[in-house]
C-alpha positions as CSV (number, residue, x, y, z in Angstrom):
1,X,38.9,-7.5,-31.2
2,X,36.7,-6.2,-34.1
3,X,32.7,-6.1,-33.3
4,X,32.5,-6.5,-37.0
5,X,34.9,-8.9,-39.6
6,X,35.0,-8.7,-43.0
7,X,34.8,-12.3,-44.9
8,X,34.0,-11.5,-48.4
9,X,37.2,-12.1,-49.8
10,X,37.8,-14.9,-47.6
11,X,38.3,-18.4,-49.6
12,X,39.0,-21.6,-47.9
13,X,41.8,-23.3,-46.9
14,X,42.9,-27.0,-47.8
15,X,41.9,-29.9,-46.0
16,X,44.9,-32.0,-45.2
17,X,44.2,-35.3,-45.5
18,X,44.8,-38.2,-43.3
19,X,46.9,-40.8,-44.7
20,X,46.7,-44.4,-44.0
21,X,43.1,-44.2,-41.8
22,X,39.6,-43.6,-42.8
23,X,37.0,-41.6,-40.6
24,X,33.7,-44.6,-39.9
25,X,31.1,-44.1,-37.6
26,X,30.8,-47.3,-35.6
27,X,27.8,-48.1,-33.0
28,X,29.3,-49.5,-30.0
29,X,28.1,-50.8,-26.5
30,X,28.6,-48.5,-23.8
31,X,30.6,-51.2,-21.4
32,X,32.9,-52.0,-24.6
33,X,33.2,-48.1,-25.2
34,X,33.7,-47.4,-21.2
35,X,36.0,-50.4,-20.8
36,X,38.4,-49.2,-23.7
37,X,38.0,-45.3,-22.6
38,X,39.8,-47.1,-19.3
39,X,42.4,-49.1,-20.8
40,X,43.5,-46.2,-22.7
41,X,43.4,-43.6,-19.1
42,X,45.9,-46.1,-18.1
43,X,48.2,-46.6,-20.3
44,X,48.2,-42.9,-21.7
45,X,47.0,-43.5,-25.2
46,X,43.3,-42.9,-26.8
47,X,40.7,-45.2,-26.5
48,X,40.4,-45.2,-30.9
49,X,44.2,-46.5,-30.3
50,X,42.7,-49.3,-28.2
51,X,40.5,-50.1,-30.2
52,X,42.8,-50.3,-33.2
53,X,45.3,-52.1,-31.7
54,X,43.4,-54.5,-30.6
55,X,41.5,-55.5,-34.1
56,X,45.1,-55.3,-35.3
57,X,46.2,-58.0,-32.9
58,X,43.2,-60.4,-34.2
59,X,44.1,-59.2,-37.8
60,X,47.5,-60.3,-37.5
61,X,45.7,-64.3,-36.3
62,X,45.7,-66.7,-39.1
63,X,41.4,-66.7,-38.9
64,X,39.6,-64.5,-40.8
65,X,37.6,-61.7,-39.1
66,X,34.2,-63.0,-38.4
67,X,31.6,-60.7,-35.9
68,X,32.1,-63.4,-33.4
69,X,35.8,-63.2,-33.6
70,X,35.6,-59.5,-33.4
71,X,33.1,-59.8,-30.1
72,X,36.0,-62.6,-28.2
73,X,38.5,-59.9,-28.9
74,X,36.1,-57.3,-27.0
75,X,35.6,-59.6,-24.3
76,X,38.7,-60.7,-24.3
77,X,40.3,-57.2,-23.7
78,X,37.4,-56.4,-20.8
79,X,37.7,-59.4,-19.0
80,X,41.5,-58.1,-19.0
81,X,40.7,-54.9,-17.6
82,X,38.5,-55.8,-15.4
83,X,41.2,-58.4,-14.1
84,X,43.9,-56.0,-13.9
Protein backbone atom coordinates (compact mmCIF):
# COMPACT_ATOMS: atom_id res chain seq x y z
CA UNK A 1 0.00 0.00 0.00
CA UNK A 2 1.06 3.52 -1.16
CA UNK A 3 1.40 6.27 1.92
CA UNK A 4 0.56 8.64 -0.80
CA UNK A 5 -2.26 8.22 -4.04
CA UNK A 6 -2.50 10.21 -6.77
CA UNK A 7 -6.31 11.34 -7.69
CA UNK A 8 -5.86 14.17 -10.03
CA UNK A 9 -6.75 12.53 -13.05
CA UNK A 10 -9.30 10.53 -11.29
CA UNK A 11 -13.08 11.27 -12.73
CA UNK A 12 -16.08 9.58 -11.43
CA UNK A 13 -17.73 6.62 -12.11
CA UNK A 14 -21.61 6.18 -13.07
CA UNK A 15 -24.16 5.78 -10.66
CA UNK A 16 -26.31 2.86 -11.61
CA UNK A 17 -29.60 3.38 -10.97
CA UNK A 18 -32.25 1.48 -9.32
CA UNK A 19 -35.07 0.52 -11.33
CA UNK A 20 -38.57 0.17 -10.17
CA UNK A 21 -37.90 1.69 -6.35
CA UNK A 22 -37.23 5.12 -5.00
CA UNK A 23 -34.88 5.92 -1.95
CA UNK A 24 -37.59 7.99 0.89
CA UNK A 25 -36.68 8.65 4.26
CA UNK A 26 -39.67 7.54 6.42
CA UNK A 27 -40.01 8.34 10.41
CA UNK A 28 -41.04 5.21 11.98
CA UNK A 29 -41.85 4.07 15.64
CA UNK A 30 -39.28 2.12 17.13
CA UNK A 31 -41.74 -1.13 18.17
CA UNK A 32 -43.04 -0.99 14.38
CA UNK A 33 -39.27 -0.70 13.24
CA UNK A 34 -38.06 -3.51 15.90
CA UNK A 35 -41.08 -5.68 15.24
CA UNK A 36 -40.41 -5.78 11.39
CA UNK A 37 -36.38 -5.96 11.99
CA UNK A 38 -37.84 -9.51 13.72
CA UNK A 39 -40.14 -10.67 11.22
CA UNK A 40 -37.51 -10.31 8.69
CA UNK A 41 -34.57 -12.32 11.21
CA UNK A 42 -36.97 -15.02 10.83
CA UNK A 43 -37.83 -15.50 7.72
CA UNK A 44 -34.33 -14.54 6.13
CA UNK A 45 -35.35 -11.47 4.32
CA UNK A 46 -34.72 -7.58 5.18
CA UNK A 47 -36.89 -5.73 7.31
CA UNK A 48 -37.44 -2.83 4.06
CA UNK A 49 -38.76 -6.29 2.30
CA UNK A 50 -41.24 -6.40 5.24
CA UNK A 51 -42.15 -3.49 5.09
CA UNK A 52 -42.83 -3.55 1.39
CA UNK A 53 -44.63 -6.52 1.26
CA UNK A 54 -46.77 -5.82 3.60
CA UNK A 55 -48.03 -2.12 2.15
CA UNK A 56 -48.23 -4.28 -1.03
CA UNK A 57 -50.59 -6.74 0.52
CA UNK A 58 -52.97 -3.63 1.67
CA UNK A 59 -52.32 -2.09 -1.89
CA UNK A 60 -53.51 -5.09 -3.56
CA UNK A 61 -57.27 -4.48 -1.09
CA UNK A 62 -60.01 -2.90 -2.92
CA UNK A 63 -59.72 0.36 -0.17
CA UNK A 64 -57.77 3.12 -0.83
CA UNK A 65 -54.70 3.69 1.35
CA UNK A 66 -55.69 5.93 4.16
CA UNK A 67 -53.02 6.61 7.36
CA UNK A 68 -55.36 4.57 9.37
CA UNK A 69 -55.42 1.77 6.98
CA UNK A 70 -51.73 1.96 6.79
CA UNK A 71 -51.42 1.85 10.91
CA UNK A 72 -54.17 -1.66 11.06
CA UNK A 73 -51.68 -3.06 8.57
CA UNK A 74 -48.71 -2.24 11.24
CA UNK A 75 -50.69 -3.55 13.91
CA UNK A 76 -51.89 -6.09 12.15
CA UNK A 77 -48.43 -7.58 11.20
CA UNK A 78 -47.12 -6.97 15.15
CA UNK A 79 -49.93 -8.46 16.79
CA UNK A 80 -48.80 -11.43 14.30
CA UNK A 81 -45.36 -11.49 15.49
CA UNK A 82 -45.93 -11.17 18.63
CA UNK A 83 -48.46 -14.20 18.30
CA UNK A 84 -46.19 -16.35 16.54
Amino acid sequence: MKDRYDFSMGTRGAVAKSTGKSRITIMLDDEILDAFRAKAEASGSGYQTEINRALREYLQQDAPPTLEAIRQVIHDELSAIREG
